[in-house]
C-alpha positions in Angstrom: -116.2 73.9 -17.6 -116.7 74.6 -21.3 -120.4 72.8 -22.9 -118.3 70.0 -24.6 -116.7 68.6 -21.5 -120.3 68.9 -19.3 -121.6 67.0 -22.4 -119.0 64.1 -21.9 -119.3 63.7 -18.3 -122.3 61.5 -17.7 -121.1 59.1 -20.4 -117.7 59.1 -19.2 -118.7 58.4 -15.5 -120.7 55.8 -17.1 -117.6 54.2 -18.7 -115.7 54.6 -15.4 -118.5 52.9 -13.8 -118.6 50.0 -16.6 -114.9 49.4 -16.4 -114.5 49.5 -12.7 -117.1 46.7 -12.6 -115.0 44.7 -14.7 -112.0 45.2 -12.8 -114.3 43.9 -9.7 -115.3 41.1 -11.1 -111.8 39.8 -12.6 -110.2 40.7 -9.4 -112.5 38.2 -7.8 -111.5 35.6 -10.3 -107.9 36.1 -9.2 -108.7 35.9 -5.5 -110.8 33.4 -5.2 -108.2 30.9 -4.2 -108.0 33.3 -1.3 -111.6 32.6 -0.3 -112.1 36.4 -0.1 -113.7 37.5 -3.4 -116.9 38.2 -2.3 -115.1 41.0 0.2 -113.6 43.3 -3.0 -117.5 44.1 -4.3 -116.7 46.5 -0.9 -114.1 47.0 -1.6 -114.6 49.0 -4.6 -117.2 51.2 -3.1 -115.0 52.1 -0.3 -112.5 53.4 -2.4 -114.7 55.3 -4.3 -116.0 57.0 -1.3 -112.2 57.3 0.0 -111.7 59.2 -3.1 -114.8 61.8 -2.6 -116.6 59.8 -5.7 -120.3 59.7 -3.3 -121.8 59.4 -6.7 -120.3 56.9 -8.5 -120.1 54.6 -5.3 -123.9 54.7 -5.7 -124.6 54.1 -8.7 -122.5 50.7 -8.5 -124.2 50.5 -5.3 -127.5 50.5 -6.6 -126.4 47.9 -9.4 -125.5 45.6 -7.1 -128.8 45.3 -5.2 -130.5 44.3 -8.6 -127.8 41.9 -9.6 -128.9 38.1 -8.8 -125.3 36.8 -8.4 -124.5 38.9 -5.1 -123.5 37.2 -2.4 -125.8 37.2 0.2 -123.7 38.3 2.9 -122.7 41.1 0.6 -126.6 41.8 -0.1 -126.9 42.4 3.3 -124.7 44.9 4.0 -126.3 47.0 0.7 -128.4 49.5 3.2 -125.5 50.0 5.4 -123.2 51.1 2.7 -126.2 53.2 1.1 -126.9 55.1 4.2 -123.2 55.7 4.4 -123.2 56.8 1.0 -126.5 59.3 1.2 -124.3 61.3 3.9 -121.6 61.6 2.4 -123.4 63.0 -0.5 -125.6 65.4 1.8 -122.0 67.0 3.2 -121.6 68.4 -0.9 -125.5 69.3 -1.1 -127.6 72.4 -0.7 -129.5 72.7 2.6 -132.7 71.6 1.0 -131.2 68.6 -1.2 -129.2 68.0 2.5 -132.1 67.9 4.3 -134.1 65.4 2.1 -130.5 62.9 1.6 -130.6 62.7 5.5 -133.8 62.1 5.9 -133.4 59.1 3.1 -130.1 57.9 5.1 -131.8 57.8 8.0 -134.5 55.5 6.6 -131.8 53.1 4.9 -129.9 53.1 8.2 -133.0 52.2 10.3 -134.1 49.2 8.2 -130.6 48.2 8.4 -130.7 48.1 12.2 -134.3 46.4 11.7 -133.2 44.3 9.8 -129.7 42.9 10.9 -129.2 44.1 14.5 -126.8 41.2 15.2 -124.7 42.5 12.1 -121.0 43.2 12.5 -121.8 46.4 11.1 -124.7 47.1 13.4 -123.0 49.6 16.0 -121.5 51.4 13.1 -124.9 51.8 11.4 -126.3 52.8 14.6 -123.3 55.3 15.5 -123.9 56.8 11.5 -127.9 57.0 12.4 -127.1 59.3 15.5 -124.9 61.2 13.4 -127.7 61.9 10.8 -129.8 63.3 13.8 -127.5 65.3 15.3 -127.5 67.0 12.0 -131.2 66.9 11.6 -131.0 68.6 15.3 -129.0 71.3 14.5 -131.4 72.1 11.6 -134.4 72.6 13.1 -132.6 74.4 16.3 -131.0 76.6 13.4 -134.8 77.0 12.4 -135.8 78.3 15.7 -133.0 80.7 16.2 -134.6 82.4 13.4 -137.9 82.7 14.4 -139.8 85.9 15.6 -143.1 83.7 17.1 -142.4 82.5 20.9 -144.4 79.9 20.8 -143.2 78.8 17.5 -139.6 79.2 18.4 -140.5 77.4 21.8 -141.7 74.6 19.7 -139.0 74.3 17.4 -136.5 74.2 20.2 -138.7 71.2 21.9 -138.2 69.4 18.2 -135.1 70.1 18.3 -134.1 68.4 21.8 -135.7 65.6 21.1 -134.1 64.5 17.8 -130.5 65.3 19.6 -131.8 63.6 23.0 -132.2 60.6 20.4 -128.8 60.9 18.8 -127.2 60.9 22.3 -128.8 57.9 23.5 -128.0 56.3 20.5 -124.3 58.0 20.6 -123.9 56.5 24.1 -124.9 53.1 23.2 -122.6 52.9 20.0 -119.5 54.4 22.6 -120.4 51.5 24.9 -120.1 49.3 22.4 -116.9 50.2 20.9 -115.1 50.5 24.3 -116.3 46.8 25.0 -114.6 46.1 21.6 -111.5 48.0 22.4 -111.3 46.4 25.8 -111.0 49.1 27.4 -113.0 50.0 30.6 -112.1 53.5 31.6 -115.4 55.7 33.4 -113.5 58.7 32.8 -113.9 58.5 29.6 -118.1 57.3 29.9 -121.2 58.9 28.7 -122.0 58.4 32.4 -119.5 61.0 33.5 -121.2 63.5 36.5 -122.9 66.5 34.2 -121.7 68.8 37.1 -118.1 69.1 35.9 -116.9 72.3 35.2 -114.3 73.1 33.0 -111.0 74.6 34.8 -110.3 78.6 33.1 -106.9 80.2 32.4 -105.7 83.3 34.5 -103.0 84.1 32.2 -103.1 84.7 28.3 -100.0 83.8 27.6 -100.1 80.0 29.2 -102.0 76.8 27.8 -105.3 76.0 28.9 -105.5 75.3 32.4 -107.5 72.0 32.1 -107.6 68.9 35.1 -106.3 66.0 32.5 -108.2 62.7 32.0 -106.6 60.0 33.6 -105.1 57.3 31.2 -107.0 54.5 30.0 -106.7 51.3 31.7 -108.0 48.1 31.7 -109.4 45.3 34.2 -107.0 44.5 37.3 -107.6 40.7 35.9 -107.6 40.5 32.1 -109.0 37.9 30.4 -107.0 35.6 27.3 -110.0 36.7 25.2 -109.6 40.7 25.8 -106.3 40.3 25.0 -106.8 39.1 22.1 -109.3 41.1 20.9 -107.1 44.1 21.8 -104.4 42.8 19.5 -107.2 42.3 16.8 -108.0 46.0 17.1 -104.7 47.1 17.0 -104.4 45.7 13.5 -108.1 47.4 12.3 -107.1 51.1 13.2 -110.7 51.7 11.9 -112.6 50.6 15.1 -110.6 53.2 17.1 -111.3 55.4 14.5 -115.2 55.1 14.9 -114.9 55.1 18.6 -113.2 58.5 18.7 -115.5 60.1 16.2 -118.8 58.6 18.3 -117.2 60.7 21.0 -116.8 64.0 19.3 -120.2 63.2 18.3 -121.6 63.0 21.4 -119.9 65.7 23.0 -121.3 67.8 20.2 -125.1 65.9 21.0 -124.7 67.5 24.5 -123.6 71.1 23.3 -126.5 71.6 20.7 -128.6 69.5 23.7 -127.9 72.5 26.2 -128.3 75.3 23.4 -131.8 74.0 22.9 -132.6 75.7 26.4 -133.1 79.3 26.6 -131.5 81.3 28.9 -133.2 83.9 29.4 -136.3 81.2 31.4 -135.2 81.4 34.5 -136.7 77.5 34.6 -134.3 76.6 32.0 -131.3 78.6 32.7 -129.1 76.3 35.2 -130.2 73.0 33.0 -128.4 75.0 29.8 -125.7 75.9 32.2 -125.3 72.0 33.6 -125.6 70.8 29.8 -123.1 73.8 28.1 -120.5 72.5 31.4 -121.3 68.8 30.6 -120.2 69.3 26.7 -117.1 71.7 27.6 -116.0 68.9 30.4 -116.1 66.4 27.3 -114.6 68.2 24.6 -111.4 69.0 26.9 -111.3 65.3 28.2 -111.1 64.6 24.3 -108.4 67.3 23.9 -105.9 66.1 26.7 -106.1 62.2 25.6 -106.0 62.7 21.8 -103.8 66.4 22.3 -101.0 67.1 19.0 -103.3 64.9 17.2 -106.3 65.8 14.9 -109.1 64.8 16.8 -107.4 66.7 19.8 -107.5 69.7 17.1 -111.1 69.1 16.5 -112.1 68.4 20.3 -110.4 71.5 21.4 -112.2 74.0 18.4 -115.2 72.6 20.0 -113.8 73.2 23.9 -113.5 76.6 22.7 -117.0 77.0 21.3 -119.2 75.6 24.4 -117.0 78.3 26.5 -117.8 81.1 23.8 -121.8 80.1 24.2 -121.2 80.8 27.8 -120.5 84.1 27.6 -116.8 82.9 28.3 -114.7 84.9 25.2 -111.4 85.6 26.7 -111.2 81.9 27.2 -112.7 81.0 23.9 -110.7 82.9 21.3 -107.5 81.6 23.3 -108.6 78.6 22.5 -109.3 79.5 18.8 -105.5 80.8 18.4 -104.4 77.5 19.8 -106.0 75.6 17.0 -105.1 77.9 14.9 -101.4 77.7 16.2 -101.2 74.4 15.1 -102.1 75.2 11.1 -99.7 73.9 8.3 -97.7 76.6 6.7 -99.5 78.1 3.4 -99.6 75.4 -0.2 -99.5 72.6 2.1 -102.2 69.8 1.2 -104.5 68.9 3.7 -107.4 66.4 3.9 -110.7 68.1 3.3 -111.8 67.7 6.6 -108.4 69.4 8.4 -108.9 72.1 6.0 -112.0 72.8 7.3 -111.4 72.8 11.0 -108.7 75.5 10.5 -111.0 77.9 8.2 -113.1 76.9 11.2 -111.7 78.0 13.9 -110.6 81.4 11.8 -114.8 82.0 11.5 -114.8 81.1 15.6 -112.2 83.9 16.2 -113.5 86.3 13.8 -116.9 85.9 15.4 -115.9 86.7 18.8 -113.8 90.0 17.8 -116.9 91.1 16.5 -118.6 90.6 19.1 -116.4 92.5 21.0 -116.5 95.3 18.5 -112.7 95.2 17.1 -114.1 95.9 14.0 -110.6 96.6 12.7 -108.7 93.3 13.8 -111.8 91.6 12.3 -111.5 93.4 8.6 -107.6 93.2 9.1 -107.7 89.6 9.5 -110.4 88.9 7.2 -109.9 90.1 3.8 -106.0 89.0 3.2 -107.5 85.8 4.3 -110.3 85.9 1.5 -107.5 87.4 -0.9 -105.4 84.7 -0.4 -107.4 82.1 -0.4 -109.8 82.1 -3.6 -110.9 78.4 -3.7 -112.1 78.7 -0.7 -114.2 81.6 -0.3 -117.5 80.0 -1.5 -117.5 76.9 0.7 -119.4 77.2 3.6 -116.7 78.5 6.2 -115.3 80.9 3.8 -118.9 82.1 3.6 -118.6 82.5 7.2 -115.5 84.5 6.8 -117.2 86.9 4.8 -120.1 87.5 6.5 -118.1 88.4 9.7 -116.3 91.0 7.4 -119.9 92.5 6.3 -120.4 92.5 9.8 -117.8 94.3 10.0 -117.7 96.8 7.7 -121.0 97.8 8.9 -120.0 97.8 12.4 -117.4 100.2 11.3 -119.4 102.4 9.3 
C-alpha cells in the first residue's frame, strides 16, 4: 500500500464509522413503529464483525457505552459484544498482542457473567469465556513443550490443566444449557459420556473409518406443549444450534489439550493421558458421524485424526487427514476464512506425519507446488506450518 493511501485510512474509517452511525440512527426512526429500534444499534455491530471489520465494530462499540441516549437493555449487553469483539480481533493479532486481547476479553466477559447472569446472552458469554481459556491453555502448554527445566516444564503443564480443566467445566455447563434450549435430551451426546471409550481403528486403507456411530438424537417419550414449542422457536434462530455445535468442538478440544497436559513418559500419568487422549478421540468421531458431509463433521473429523496421531496412531491419522482433505473445493473456489483454514490444516497434519515417518520426498513433493500455488497464503499461520515441514524436510534429506 503506497504512503498516500495508509495516510487516508484512519480518516476514512473515521468517515465509515461517522456515516454508519447515521444510517443507525435513521434506520431506527423508520422502525420504530415496529417497536424494534433499539435492536439495529446490534445490529450494526454484528455486521461489521460478519464482515471481518473487528476494528470498526469497536470503535462504534466503545461510542455507544459513552452515549447517554442508549437504551438500557442495549447498555447491558455492551461487555458481551466487547468480549466478542476482543477475540475476534486476537484471531488477526501477533501472539503477544493475542495474548494481552484475551486476557482483556476474558475480563469483559467475566463482569458480564457477574453482572447479568440471568441475561439471555449469559450461556453464550459463558461458552465465549471457556473459549478464551482454552486458548490461554494451549499457550502456556505450548510454553512448556518448549522448556528444557523439568521442574519448570512440570509447572507449566500444571498451569496449563488447570486453565483447560476450567474451560471444560465451563464448556460443559454452556452444552447443558443449549441442549435444554434445543430440547433435546440425548446422553450420547453428554459431557457425561464414560471417558473409557475407545475409538474403533480401520484394518483396511482403502475403506472409511471404521467408527461405532452415535445414535440419533431423540427426545422425551412424553413431550411437553412447551418443548415443542421451543423447538420450533429454535428452528427459526439457526444460531442457537450453531453455538451448541461449536461448544462441542470446543470441548472435545478442552479434553485433547486436557490429556496432552500429562506426560507420558510418568509412568503415574501415563494411562490418565491415555483415558483423556481416548475420551477426546471418542468425541471428535461422535461429532463426525452426526454432523458427517457437513463442515463441522470436516472440522470434528481433522481433530479425530489429530488425538489418534498424539497416540502414536499415524496410519490411522493421516487416513483421516486425506479424508478431509478428500472433501476440499476444486482450486479458485471462495471459501469462508475459516474452511480455508481447516483444509490448509489438515495439509500441515499430513505433512507432519510423513515427516515423521521420514518420506522426506512425499513431504517436499507435496509441499512446495502447494506454497507455489498458493501465494496469499504462505504467510498465514498454516502456511507457515507448511513451510516449516518443508525445512524439515529439506534437512531431513540432506
Amino acid at each position: 500500500m503506497c504512503s498516500r493511501h495508509r495516510a487516508t485510512r484512519p480518516y476514512l474509517k473515521t468517515a465509515i464509522v461517522a456515516l454508519s452511525f447515521v444510517g443507525v440512527l435513521l434506520f431506527g426512526v423508520l422502525s420504530s413503529r415496529a417497536g424494534r429500534a433499539d435492536e439495529r444499534y446490534l445490529d450494526f455491530v454484528h455486521k461489521l464483525q460478519e464482515q471481518g471489520l473487528p476494528d470498526l465494530a469497536m470503535e462504534y462499540l466503545k461510542l455507544l457505552q459513552q452515549r447517554q441516549d442508549v437504551p438500557a437493555e442495549i447498555k447491558e449487553k455492551l461487555d458481551f459484544e466487547l468480549g466478542r469483539t476482543l477475540i475476534m480481533q486476537s484471531e488477526e493479532s501477533d501472539a503477544e498482542t493475542e495474548r494481552q486481547l484475551l486476557d482483556e476479553a476474558a475480563k469483559t466477559l467475566s463482569k458480564f457473567l457477574d453482572e447479568h447472569n440471568d441475561s439471555e446472552n449469559a450461556n453464550d458469554a459463558l461458552a465465549e469465556l471457556a473459549g478464551v481459556r482454552l486458548k490461554q491453555g494451549q499457550q502456556v502448554l505450548a510454553k512448556a513443550e518448549g522448556e528444557k527445566d523439568a521442574a519448570k516444564k512440570a509447572q507449566l503443564r500444571a498451569d496449563a490443566r488447570k486453565t483447560l480443566e476450567q474451560a471444560k467445566q465451563s464448556l460443559q455447563t454452556a452444552v447443558a444449557k443449549y441442549r435444554d434450549e434445543l430440547g433435546r435430551g440425548d446422553p450420547q451426546s453428554s459431557p457425561a459420556k464414560s471417558e473409557t471409550a475407545k475409538p474403533e481403528t480401520k484394518t483396511k486403507p482403502d475403506t472409511k473409518t471404521k467408527t461405532k456411530p452415535t445414535p440419533k438424537s431423540t427426545t422425551a417419550r412424553k413431550p411437553q406443549t412447551k418443548a415443542k414449542a421451543a423447538q420450533k422457536q429454535v428452528e427459526k434462530d439457526p444460531r442457537v444450534e450453531a453455538a451448541f455445535i461449536i461448544a462441542r468442538l470446543n470441548l472435545a478440544i478442552a479434553e485433547f489439550f486436557v490429556g496432552r497436559t500429562y506426560d507420558a513418559s510418568i509412568e503415574a500419568e501415563k494411562k490418565t493421558r491415555t483415558d483423556q487422549l481416548n475420551k477426546a478421540a471418542q468425541s471428535f468421531d461422535d461429532l463426525f458421524q452426526e454432523y458427517r458431509g457437513v463442515f463441522p463433521g470436516h472440522v470434528a473429523h481433522l481433530w479425530h485424526g489429530r488425538s489418534l496421531e498424539e497416540q502414536g496412531d499415524l496410519r490411522q491419522a493421516i487416513m483421516i487427514y486425506d479424508e478431509v482433505l478428500v472433501n476440499e473445493p476444486p482450486k479458485g473456489e471462495r471459501l469462508p476464512k475459516d474452511q480455508a483454514a481447516l483444509f490448509v490444516q489438515a495439509e500441515v497434519f499430513r505433512l507432519s506425519i510423513l515427516n515423521k515417518q521420514q518420506k522426506f520426498t512425499e513431504v517436499i513433493e507435496e509441499a512446495q507446488p502447494w506454497l507455489n500455488g498458493n501465494q496469499d497464503k504462505r504467510r498465514t499461520p498454516h502456511g507457515l506450518g507448511i513451510q516449516l515441514e518443508l525445512a524439515k524436510a529439506n534437512i531431513g534429506q540432506g
